[in-house]
Structure formats: C-alpha cells, structure tokens
C-alpha positions as CSV (number, residue, x, y, z in Angstrom):
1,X,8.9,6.4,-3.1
2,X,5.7,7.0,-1.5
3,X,3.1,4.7,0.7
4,X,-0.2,3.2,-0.6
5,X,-3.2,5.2,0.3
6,X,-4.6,2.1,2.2
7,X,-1.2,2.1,4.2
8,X,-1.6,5.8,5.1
9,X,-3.3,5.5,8.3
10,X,-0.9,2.8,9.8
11,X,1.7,4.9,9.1
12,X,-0.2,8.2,10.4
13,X,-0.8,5.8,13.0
14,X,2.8,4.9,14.2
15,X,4.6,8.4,13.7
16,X,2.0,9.3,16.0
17,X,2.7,6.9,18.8
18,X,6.5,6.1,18.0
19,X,7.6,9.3,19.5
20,X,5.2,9.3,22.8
21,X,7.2,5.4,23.4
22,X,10.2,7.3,22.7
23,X,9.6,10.4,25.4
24,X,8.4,7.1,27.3
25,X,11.5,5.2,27.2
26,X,13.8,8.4,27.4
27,X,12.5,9.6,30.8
28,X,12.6,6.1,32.4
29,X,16.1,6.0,31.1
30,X,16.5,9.2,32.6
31,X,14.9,8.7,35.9
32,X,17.0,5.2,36.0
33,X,20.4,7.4,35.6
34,X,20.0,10.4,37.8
35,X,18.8,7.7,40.3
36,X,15.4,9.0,41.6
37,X,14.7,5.5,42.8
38,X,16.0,3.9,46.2
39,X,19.2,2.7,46.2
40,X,18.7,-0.2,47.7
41,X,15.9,-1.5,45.5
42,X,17.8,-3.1,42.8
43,X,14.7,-4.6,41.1
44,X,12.7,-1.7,40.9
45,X,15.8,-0.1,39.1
46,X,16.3,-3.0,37.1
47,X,12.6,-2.7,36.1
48,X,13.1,0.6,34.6
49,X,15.8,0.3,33.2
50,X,14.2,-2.7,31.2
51,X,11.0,-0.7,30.1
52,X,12.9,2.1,28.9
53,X,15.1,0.2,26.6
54,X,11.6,-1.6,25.9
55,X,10.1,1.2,25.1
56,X,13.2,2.9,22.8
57,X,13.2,-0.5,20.6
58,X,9.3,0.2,19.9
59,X,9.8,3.2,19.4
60,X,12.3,2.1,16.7
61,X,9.9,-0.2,15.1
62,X,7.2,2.6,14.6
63,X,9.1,4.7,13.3
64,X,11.9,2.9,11.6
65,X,11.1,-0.4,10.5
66,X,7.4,-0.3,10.3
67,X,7.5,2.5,7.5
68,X,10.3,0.9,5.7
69,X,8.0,-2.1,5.2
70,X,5.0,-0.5,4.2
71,X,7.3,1.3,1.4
72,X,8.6,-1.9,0.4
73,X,5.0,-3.3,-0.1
74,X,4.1,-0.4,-2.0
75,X,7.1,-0.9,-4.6
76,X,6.1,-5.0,-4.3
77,X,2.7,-4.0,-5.3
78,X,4.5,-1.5,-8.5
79,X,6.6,-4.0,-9.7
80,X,6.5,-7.5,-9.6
81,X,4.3,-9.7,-11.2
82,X,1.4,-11.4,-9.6
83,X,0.7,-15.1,-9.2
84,X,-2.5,-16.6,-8.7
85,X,-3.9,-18.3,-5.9
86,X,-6.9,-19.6,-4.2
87,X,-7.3,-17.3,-1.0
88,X,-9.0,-18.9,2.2
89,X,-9.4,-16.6,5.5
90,X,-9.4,-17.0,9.0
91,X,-9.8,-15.6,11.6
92,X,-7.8,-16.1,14.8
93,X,-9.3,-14.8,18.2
94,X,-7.9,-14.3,21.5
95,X,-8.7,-12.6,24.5
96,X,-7.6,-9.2,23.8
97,X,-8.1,-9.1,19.6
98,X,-8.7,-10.5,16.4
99,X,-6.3,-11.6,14.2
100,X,-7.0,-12.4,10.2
101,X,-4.8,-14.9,8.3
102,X,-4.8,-15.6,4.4
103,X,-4.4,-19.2,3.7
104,X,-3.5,-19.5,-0.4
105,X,-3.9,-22.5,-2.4
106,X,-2.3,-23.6,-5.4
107,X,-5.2,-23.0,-8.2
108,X,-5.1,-27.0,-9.0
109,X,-5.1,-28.4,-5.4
110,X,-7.6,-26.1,-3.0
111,X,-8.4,-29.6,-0.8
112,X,-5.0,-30.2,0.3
113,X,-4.8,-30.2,3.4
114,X,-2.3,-27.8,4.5
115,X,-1.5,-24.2,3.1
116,X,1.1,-23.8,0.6
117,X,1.5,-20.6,2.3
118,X,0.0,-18.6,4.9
119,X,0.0,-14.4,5.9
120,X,-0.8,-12.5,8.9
121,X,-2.8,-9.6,7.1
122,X,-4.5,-6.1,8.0
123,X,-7.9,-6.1,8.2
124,X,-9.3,-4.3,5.2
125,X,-11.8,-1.8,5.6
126,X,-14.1,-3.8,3.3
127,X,-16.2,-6.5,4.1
128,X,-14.6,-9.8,3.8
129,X,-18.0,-11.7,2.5
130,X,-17.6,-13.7,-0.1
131,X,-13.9,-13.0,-0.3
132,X,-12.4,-16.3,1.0
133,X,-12.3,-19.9,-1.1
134,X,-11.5,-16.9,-4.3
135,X,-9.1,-16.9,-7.1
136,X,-6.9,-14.0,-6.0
137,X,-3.7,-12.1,-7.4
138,X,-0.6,-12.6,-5.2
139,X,2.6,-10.3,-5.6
140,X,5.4,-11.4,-3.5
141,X,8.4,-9.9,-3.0
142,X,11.3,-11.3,-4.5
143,X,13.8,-11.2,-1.3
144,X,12.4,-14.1,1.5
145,X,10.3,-12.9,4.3
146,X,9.6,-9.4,2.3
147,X,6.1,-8.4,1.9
148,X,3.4,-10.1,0.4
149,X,-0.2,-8.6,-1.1
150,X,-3.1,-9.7,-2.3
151,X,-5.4,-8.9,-5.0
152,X,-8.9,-9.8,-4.5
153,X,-11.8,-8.6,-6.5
154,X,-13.0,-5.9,-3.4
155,X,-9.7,-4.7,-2.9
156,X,-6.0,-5.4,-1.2
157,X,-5.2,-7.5,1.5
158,X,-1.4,-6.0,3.3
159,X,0.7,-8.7,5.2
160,X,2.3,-7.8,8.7
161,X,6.1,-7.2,8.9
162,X,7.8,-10.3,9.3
163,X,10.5,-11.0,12.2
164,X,13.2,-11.6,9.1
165,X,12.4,-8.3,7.1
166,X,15.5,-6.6,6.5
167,X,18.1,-9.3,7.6
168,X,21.4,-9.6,5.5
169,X,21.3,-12.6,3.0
170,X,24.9,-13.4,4.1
C-alpha cells in the first residue's frame, strides 16, 4: 500500500535523515568498542555509548515506525468511515517551534468546555484561516491510539504518531 501524496515529503524526509542517525550512532558505537577514548574516563565512555544507542533508536523511528504510520493513515483515510466534528486549532509555542493541535467538538455541544478529543497534527501547507470553529470530517482508526485525519473544506489535517502505535492489544 502506498503513502498519501501530502505524506510524501515526511517520508522523503526521514529516509533521508534515518540513515545519517544510523552512520551517527554506528561509529559512536564503534569508537565506544575499539576504545579510542581514555580508559580512565568512564563518563565520557558512558556518554557515547548512550548517544549511539540514542541515535540507533532514532534511527529506527525514521525509518521503521515513522513510515509504518504514515501507511496506516493512508489506509485510515481509504477505508473507514468519517465522523463529524467541530474542529478548533491551536497553536502551541515554545522556544524552539510551533506546534498545532486540533481540538474536535461533538457537532451538538461546541461550548463545552473541554475537548472530547484532541491531536497533535502536521501543519498543512494551506492556510489555516477560517479553518478552525468548522464542521469537519474525522476518520479514525479503528485500533486505539492509531491514526487519526481530518477532512476540512481546504484540505487534510495528519496526526503525529502516537507513543501506543503499534502496541500488542494483549
């Protein structure tokens, strides 16, 4: 199965830089194991040992888990069928980026107070004007913690990958 156009580039993205993190990880590993550092400094050692295993497990996300979930949002996105919502954004800044978070509403009850549910989501390449407090179409996938995309008149809205993607259900 293939990967949304608008997931392309993320994916272009991450098999570009997964295998730099894994040369990355596999020559600290390396310089840890032949022992180019001074025997004597135990932290330093323990230091690179820690950032290449660091760097191997990001490595595996990029360009392991990453693409599995953006497949999986593709097929969410084929076949399953939407629900509607009201869609609020936000946005979420800190000193180093900007992150955007869809708050959706049951259609019946947009001035409760809390979120029935919220999602981390990409930013589209479209402007988000007049987007938020919208009816939207929200496809889910069935499994918990799986992707989730939305449907709004300009275009989709992709959720992050989610720390419990991919767990057992045992």
């Amino acid at each position: 199965m293939g990967i949304y156009p608008d997931l392309r580039r993320y994916c272009l993205l991450l098999l570009v830089l997964g295998p730099v993190f894994a040369l990355v990880g596999v020559g600290a590993l390396a310089f840890f194991f032949v022992g180019l550092t001074d025997e004597r400094d135990t932290m330093g050692k323990g230091l690179v040992l820690l950032y290449g295993v660091v760097m191997l497990f990001l490595a595996w996300l990029m360009l392991v888990n990453a693409p599995r979930w953006y497949r999986r949002a593709t097929w969410v996105l084929n076949n399953t069928q939407p629900h509607t919502s009201i869609l609020r954004l936000r946005e979420e800044s800190s000193s180093d980026s900007t992150n955007l978070y869809a708050d959706l509403y049951t259609p019946s009850d947009v001035s409760g107070m809390q979120p029935l549910e919220t999602h981390w989501v990409h930013h589209p390449r479209w402007s988000l004007e007049g987007v938020s407090e919208s009816e939207v179409k929200v496809y889910r996938d069935p499994n918990p913690g799986g992707p989730v995309v939305i449907e709004a008149d300009r275009g989709l809205l992709w959720s992050y990958p989610t720390k419990t993607f991919g767990r057992s259900k045992g």
